[in-house]
N, C-alpha and C positions, 0 to 999 in steps of 0.2 A: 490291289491290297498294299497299304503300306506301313513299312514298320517304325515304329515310333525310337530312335535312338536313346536308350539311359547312359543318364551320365554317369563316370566309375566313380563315384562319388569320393572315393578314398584316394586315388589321386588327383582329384580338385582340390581335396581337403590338405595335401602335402605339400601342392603348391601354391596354395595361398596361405600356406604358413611359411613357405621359405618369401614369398613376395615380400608378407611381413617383417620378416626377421631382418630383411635386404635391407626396408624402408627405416628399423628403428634402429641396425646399426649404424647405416649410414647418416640419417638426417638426424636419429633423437642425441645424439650420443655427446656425453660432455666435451665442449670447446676452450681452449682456455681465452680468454680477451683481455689476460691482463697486462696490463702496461708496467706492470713493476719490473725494475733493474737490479740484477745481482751482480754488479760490480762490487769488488771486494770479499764475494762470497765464494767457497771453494765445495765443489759435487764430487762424489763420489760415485761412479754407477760402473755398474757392471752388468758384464754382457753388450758393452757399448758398442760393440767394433761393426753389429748389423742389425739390422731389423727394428724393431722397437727401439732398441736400448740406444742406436745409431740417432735416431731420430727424435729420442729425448736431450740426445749429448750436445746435436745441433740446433735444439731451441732453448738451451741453459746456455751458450757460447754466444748467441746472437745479442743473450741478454747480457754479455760482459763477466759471466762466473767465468772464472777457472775450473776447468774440469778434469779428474782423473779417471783414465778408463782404464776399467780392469777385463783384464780380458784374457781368455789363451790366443787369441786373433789379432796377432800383434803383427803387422805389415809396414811397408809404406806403401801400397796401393792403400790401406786403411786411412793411412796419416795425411796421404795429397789429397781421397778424396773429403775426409771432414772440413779442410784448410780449402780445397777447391768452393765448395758447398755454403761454408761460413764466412772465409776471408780472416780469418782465426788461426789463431796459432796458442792460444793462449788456453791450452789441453796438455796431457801428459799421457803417452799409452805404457801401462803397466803387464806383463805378463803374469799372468795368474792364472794357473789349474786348479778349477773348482772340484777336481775329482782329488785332489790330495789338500788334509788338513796342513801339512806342511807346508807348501807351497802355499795357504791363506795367510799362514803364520808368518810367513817369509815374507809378504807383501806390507802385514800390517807394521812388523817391526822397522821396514822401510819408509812408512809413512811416521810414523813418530819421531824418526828422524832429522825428516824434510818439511812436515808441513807443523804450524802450527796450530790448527782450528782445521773441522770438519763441520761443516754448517750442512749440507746434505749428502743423507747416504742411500742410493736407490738402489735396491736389490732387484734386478734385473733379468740376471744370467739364466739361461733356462735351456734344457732338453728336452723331446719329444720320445723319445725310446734310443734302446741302444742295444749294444750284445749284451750278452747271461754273464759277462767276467765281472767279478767284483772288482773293486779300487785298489787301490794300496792299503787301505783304512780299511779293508776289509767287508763295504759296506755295498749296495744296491746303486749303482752310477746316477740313475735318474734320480733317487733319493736324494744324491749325498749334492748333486751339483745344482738341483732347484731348492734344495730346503736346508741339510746340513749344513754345508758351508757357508750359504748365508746368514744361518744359525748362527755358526763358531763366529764369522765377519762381525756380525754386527754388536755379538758384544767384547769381540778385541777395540772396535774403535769406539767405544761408549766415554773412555777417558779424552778423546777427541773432539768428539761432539758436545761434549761437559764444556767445553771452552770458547763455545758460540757460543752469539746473543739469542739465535734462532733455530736452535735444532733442530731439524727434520729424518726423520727414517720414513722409506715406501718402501713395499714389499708387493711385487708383480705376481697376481696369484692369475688365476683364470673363471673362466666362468664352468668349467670342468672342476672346477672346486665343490660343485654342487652336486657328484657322485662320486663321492672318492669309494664307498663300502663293498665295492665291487672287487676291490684287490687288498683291503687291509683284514687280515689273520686275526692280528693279536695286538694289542697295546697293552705293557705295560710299566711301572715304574723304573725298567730296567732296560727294555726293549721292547721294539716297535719290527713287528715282523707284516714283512706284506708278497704276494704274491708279483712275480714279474711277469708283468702282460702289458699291454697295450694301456689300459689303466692305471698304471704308476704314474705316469702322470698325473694322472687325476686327483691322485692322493697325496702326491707332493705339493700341490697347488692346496689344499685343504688343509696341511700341516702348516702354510706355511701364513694362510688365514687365522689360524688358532696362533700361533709364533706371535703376530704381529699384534693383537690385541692383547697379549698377555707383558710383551714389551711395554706397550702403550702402560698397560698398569702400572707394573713396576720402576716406568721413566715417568711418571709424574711430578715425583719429588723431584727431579733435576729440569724439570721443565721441556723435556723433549718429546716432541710431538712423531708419534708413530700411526700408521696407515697403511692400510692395502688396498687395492684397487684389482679389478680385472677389468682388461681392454676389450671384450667383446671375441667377434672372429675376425682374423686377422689374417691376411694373403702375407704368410711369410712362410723361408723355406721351413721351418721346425719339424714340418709333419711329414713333410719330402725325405726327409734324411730320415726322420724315423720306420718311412716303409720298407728300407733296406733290411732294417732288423725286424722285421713284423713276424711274429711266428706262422705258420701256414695252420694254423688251429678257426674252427667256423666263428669263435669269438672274436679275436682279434681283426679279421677281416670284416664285422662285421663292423666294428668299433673304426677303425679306419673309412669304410666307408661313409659311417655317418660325420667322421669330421671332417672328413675333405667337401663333402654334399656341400655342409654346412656353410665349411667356409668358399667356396666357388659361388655360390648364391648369394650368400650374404655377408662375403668379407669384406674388411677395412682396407686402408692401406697403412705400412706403416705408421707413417706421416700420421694420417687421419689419429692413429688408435694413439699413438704418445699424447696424445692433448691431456688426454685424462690425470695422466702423470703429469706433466706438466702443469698444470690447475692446482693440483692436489700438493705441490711442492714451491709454489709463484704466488697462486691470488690469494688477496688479502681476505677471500670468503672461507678459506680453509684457516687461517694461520693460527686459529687455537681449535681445529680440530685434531681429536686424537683418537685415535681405538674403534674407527668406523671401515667400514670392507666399501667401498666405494667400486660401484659400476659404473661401466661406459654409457650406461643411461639409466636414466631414473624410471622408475624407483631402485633403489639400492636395497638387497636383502643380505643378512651374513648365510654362507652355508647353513645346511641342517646338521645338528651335533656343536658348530662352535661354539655354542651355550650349555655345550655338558662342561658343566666344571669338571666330575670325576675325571671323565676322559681330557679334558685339555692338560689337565694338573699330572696325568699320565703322560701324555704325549712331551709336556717341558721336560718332566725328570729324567726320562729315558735319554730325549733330546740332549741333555747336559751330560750324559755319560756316553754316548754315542759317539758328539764330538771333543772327549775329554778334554772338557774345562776344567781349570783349576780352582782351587776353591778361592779364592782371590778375583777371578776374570766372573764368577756367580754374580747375578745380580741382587 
């Protein structure tokens, strides 16, 4: 007698959806090829000093920008290896705490200073989880350091960027942008309340998708070009550091496993995942696009919800009193 073997069909079906996933982050995924030179141009990116944000700062260097990296990962093992890496020198590493609006405040009044022109500003900087302590600002750490402070950054240096021929803003969102409803309470004109869990992330990267298209709007008349992108999965530490704070709750382990799965199977590398950025800030195929959420492969969808107006026009005003702007810094 013999017995006929069935397959578990459910995990066939898993893994040849991570096969997939392996095959379109790695091979679909946007490249940049362009040969254009930013010599005389000056970037701004932050979160420079690793991962992504490192490996955006060293293909704007190779093409002759000047780069200013903002960072709280101010070294010189940071500084010998970008100079080792480029043969560059012609960067700046700036200390900045994205968990304090003062310390952003402190940085931009530096750069008004010293620089004359912002030609690109790449919002970068990003966390994966962290402890229950609030900031100095009173506010949710994941929140304030992926979305806040890049909030208040980019319209302190709007007077900067007014002064290029070619502005550009990118805003680093994820592809976790696309469930952020899992952790946000409440939005409204005043405040943005959200649950602290393994999720915050998600919803900061979806705040910060709504930010950048609402930018895009309101910078038309000055001619600045605004964009977000998410890099796909990405073999970087972000999600390593954030298991240290993971709460021992059956969600949050459950949410962690599915993003590490994810990215072990089918992550990028650095390197690979900044092209996107790259492209989206270089080639002459983007350089009048504005107000588009751009993924690391095509087709490109915006999250669900960034087309509630009620809710985006929620999320800005709160945004604006959360990081008390002045009525003067308002766009």
């Amino acid at each position: 007698m013999f017995v006929t073997s069935v397959p578990n069909w459910p995990v066939v079906l898993i893994i040849g959806v991570f096969i997939l996933l392996n095959f379109v982050f790695k091979y679909c995924c946007i490249k940049c090829n362009s040969n254009v030179c930013l010599v005389g141009k000056t970037a701004v990116v932050t979160g420079g000093s690793l991962g992504i944000g490192q490996e955006i700062v060293l293909s704007l260097l190779s093409r002759g920008c000047r780069v200013i990296v903002a960072d709280k990962i101010i070294t010189e093992s940071v500084k010998n290896s970008i100079i080792q890496k480029t043969k560059s020198s012609n960067f700046v590493l700036e200390y900045v705490d994205f968990a304090s609006f003062k310390s952003v405040r402190n940085f931009v009044e530096k750069l008004k200073k010293t620089e004359e022109k912002v030609d690109l500003l790449i919002n970068n900087v990003g966390i994966g989880r962290c402890d229950d302590k609030p900031t100095v600002d009173g506010l949710n750490l994941v929140m304030q350091i992926n979305y806040y402070s890049p909030f208040l950054l980019t319209h302190l240096l709007i007077d900067l960027l007014k002064k290029s021929e070619e502005p550009k803003i990118l805003f680093t969102s994820s592809m976790f942008s696309f469930f952020p409803y899992t952790c946000i309470e409440n939005v409204t004109d005043d405040n943005i309340i959200i649950s602290n869990n393994m999720t915050t992330y998600f919803a900061s990267k979806f705040f910060t998708a709504v930010a950048s298209d609402i930018f895009a709007k309101k910078l038309r008349k000055d001619n600045i070009k605004c964009n977000s992108y998410h890099p796909g999965a990405v073999k970087t530490n972000i999600f390593n550091q954030a298991r240290k704070y993971m709460n021992i709750n059956i969600f949050d382990v459950l949410v962690m496993c599915f993003v590490e799965i994810v990215v072990f199977f089918a992550g990028q590398t650095p390197r690979d995942a900044s092209q996107t950025a790259v492209n989206i800030v270089v080639s002459e195929e983007y350089k009048n696009i504005t107000g588009e959420f751009v993924g690391a492969f095509l087709p490109s969808y915006k999250p669900q919800g960034s087309d509630n107006e009620v809710l985006c026009s929620k999320i800005w005003n709160a945004s604006e009193k959360l990081v008390k702007l002045q009525p003067n810094e308002k766009l």
